[in-house]
Each structure stands twice: as C-alpha cells, then as structure tokens.
N, C-alpha and C positions, 0 to 999 in steps of 0.2 A: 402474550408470549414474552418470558422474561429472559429466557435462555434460548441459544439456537440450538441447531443440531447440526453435525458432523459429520462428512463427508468426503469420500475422495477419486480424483482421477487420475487416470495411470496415463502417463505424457514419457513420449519418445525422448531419447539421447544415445548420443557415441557412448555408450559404457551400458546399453542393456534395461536404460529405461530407469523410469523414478515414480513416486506417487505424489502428487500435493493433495494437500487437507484442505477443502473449506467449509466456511460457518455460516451455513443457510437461516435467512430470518422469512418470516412471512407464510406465504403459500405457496406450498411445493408444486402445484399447479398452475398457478399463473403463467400467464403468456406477456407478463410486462416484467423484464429481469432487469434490477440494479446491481452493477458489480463494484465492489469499492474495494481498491488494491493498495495498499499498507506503503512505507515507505522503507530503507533499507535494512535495518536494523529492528524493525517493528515487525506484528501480526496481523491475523486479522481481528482479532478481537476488539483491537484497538476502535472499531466500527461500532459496538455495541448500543451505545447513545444513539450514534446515528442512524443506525439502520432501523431502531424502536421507532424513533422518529417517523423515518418513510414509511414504513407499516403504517403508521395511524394516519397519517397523512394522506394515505392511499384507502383508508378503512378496510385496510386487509389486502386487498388487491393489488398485490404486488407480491416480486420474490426477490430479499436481497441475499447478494451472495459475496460472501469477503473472506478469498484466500489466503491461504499462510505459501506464501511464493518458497518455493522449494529451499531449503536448508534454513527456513523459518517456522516455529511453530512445531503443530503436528504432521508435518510433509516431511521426505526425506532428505536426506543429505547428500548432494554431488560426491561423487568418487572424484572428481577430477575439478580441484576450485577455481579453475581457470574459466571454466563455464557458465559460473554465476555473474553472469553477464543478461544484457538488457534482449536479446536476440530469442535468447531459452529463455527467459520468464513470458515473450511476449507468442515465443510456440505454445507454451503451456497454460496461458490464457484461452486459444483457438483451442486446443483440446479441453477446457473448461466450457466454456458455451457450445461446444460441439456434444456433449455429453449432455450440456442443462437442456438441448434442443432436443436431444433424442426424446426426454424425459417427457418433456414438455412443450411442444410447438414455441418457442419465442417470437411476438407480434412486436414486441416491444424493446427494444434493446439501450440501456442509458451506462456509464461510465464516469464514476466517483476515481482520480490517483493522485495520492500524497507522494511529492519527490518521486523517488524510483517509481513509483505506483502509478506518478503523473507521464514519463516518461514510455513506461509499457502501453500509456495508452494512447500515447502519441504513432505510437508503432503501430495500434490497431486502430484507431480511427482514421491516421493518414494512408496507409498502404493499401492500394486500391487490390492487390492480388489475394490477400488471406482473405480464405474460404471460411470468411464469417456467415454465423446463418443470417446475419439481418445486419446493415451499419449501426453502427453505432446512433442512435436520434440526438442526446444531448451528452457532453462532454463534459467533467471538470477537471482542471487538473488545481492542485492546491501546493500553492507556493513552490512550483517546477518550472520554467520554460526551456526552448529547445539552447538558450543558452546558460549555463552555471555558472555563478563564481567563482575562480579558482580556491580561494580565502576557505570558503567552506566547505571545499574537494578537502583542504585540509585539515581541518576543521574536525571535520568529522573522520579521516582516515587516521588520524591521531591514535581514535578512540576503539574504532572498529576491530572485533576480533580478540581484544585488552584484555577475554572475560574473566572474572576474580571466581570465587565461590563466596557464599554469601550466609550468615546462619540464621536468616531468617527472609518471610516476606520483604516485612517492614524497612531491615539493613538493606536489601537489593535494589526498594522505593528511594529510600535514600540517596546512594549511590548514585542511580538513575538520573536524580531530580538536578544533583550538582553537574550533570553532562548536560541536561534539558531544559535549564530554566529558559531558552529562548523560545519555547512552548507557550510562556505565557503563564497569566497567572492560571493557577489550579489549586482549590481547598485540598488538605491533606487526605479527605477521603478521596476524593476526584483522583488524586495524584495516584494515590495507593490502588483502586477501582483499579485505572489502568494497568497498573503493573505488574501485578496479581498473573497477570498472562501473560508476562514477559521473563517469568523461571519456573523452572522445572524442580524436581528431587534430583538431589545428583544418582541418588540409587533411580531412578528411573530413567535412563539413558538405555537406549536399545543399543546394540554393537554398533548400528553403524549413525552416532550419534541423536537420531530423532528420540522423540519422547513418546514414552510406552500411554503415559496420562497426560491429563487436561492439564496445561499450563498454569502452576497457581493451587493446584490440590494439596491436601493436606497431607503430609509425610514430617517424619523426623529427619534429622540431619543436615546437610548443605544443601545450600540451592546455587542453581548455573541459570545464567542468562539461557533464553530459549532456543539460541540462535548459531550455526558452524561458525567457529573464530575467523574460518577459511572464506566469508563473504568477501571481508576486505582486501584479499589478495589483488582479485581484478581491479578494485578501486587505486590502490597505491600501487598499479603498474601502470597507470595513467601517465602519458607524457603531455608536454603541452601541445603538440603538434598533432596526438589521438583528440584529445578533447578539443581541438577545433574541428579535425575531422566530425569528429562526431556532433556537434556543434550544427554544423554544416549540412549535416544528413538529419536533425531532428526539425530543424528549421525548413527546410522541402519536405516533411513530414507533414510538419504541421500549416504550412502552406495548401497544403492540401486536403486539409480537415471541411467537409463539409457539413459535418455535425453542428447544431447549437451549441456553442461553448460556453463556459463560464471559468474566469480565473480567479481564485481564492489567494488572497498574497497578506501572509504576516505584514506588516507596516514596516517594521525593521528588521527583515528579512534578509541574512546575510548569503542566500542561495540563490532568490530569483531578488533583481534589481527591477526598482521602479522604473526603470529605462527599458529593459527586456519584458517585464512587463507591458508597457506602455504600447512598446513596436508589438504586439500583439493583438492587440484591439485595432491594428492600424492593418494588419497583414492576416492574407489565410483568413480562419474565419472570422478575423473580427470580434474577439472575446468581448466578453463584459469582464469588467473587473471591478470584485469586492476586497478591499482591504479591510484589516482588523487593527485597531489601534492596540499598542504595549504589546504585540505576539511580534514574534521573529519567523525562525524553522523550524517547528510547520503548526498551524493549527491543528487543534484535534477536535474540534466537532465535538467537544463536550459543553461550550459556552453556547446555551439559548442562541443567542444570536451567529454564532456560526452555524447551529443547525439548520437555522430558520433560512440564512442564504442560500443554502443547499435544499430545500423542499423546493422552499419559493421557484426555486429554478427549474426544480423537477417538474413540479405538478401543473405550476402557472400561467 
C-alpha cells in the first residue's frame, strides 16, 4: 500500500460544525488503531514513511490513521480563528476515534504527536473524563512537553500565517526548507516528498478556504501553502502569564498519563528543553526518551532511525 485513502468526520463547533480529513493507512478493519497527529503548520501526510513503516511492522495488522487537524490540509476552515485552539482539535480527535470505533470495534488504541500533535495528545491520554472508546495503551509525543519555550513560541509565530504564493512545487520546497532547516538533515528528494502536501493550486481553493484536491496535484498556475493564515492568530495572542497557565494545565495532564510513553526530542531542540525533557522521565508516566543527534524542531520520521524508535516502541 503505497498511497492512503481519504476520509472524513463531521465534529461539533459554536458556528455549525466543521469536517476534518484523514489518511487511513493499513486495514480498515483492524481493531489495533495508530493515530499520528501533525504538528501546527503541518498535515497528515507528513506520516507517510511512517505509517508504511507500522504497516509492515505489524504485517498488515494494524490501522494508522493521520489527521489534517481542521484548517490544515483537506478539513475545513474555522469561521471563527480564535478556536484553532488545543481544546477543539482535542474534541475533534474523540469524534475521530468515536467514528473509527463505530466502524470498527478498537482493541487497541496507541498515539503518535508532533508539537501541537503532542500536546492534543496530552489532552487525550491525560483526561480521565473524554469518552474514548479504549485509553490510549502507548503514547508519543515528539519534541513537545507540557512545558515550551518562549524562544520558539516566537519563533515560529514569526512565520505562521506569512503565506506568499509560490509558482511552483519545487519554489514552495524551497521556501519551506529556509523556515525548516532545524528538521534536520533531508536529501532533496525527502525534502520535496514532504512538501508536495504542504500546497495546493491557488485555482483549487473552495469558498471557504479548504482544498477542492489532494495537496500536491498537478495544476497550472500559483500554489498556497495548505494551510488558514488565521492558525496563528491564537498563537500570537499568547501572553506570558496564559502560557504558564497553560503550562500548568498540560503538566497535571500529563501527570496523569497512564499510558506507556515515549518522548522523541530533536537534540537541539529549541521547543522542548532537555531539562523539561528530562523532568518527564522523572514524573507522570515516567517516559523513555530518544534523542536524535543534528535534528532540532521536530523530527519527521523520514530518517531509518527515527522510524525504527517509533516501531520499536510500538510493537516491542
């Protein structure tokens, strides 16, 4: 299975409701679901390697499933960008496995989040109340903890939202790669693989921003980022005295993680610190932690050896 297929669920909001897209790998049948959630700016595609990976690793026996978190990807776009917030991406995950369960009895429930990705799943593995069908069994979060560095709050709000138009793949790889070189190395194809699914046609925008086609298809003309400008509103109305709040609520979160965990931490990683790392293997559940030498914010699970952390942990 070289390619997924595509799918969506309809998830509640103040303004009448919205759809998210996700990219099913595996067997639709399976009763052992891996979910792996993108980080803020990203998709789900960005899973691809990896989720080929868990397939073979399982000999088919498994279902991974990797969301485009609303106003990413093929999901829709908030009316109201004040809500692309961590609260609604982590309801619209429980309506995500609430639908894969319908489909499918879920036995098995595991949990792959990059950044924002790692933080939603903070929300659902530590919150003893959301009516998941099964806990979560094993956890990752990759290069996230319940505490951030300011440095790359800004860092990244810089950037968020910025989006140019672009007249080709190749130019928007580009673009991309001078915001990302703390990814780590990636060969030119690797790089461009990626990215491929991080623009659209500009002629393929629906009215209410989302894209009509697959991220990446062939069209003449300009290409846009995939992604509402309007993500990074909530991020740069961050104060310091929210982000310690919030700080403070992701840390009793994860305190309360009873899942196997495992933390995935770029080596010079200007988001999660080897210090907030560290107190995590000490507190809550007790992570493991793999670092990646020369990666920063965030691995991608395209380097062998990150995938192989992330089986290893699954399967082993």
């Amino acid at each position: 299975m070289t390619e997924p297929t595509l799918h969506y669920v309809a998830c509640d909001d103040a303004q009448g409701g919205h759809r998210m897209a996700y990219w099913q790998w595996g067997d639709a049948r399976n009763a052992h679901v891996v979910i792996c959630v993108h980080g803020l700016t990203r998709q789900g595609r960005d899973f691809d390697l990896l989720a080929q990976a868990i397939v073979a690793r399982a000999k088919g026996n498994v279902r991974v499933v990797c969301p485009d978190v609303v106003g990413r990807g093929r999901s829709d776009w908030l009316r109201d960008p004040a809500f692309y917030q961590v609260p609604v991406y982590a309801a619209d995950m429980v309506a995500l496995i609430a639908q894969l369960h319908r489909e499918q009895a879920i036995d098995t429930l595991d949990y792959l989040g990059t950044s924002m990705g790692g933080l939603i799943g903070f929300v659902l593995a530590g919150h003893k109340e959301l009516p998941l069908a099964r806990p979560i069994r094993r956890f990752i979060a990759n290069d996230v903890g319940p505490t951030i560095e300011p440095a790359a709050v800004q860092r990244i709000g810089a950037y968020v939202g910025k989006n140019g138009s672009y007249e080709s793949v190749q130019a928007a790889a580009d673009a991309m790669w001078a915001l990302s070189t703390t990814f780590g190395p990636h060969t030119p194809a690797q790089w461009l693989a990626l990215s491929q699914h991080m623009v659209v046609p500009a002629s393929q925008r629906t009215a209410d921003g989302s894209a009509k086609v697959e991220a990446g298809s062939d069209d003449e003309g300009s290409w846009l980022l995939h992604y509402d400008p309007a993500i990074g509103v909530a991020l740069r109305a961050i104060t310091p005295e929210a982000a310690a709040q919030g700080g403070a609520i992701m840390w009793s979160l994860y305190d309360a993680i009873e899942a196997r965990t495992l933390i995935t931490r770029g080596a010079v990683s200007d988001l999660l610190s080897r210090e907030t790392a560290l107190a995590m293997t000490q507190r809550g559940p007790r992570a493991k932690l793999v670092e990646f030498e020369g990666v920063g914010h965030a691995p991608t699970f395209v380097d062998p050896a990150q995938i192989a952390a992330v089986t290893d942990f699954l399967f082993d």
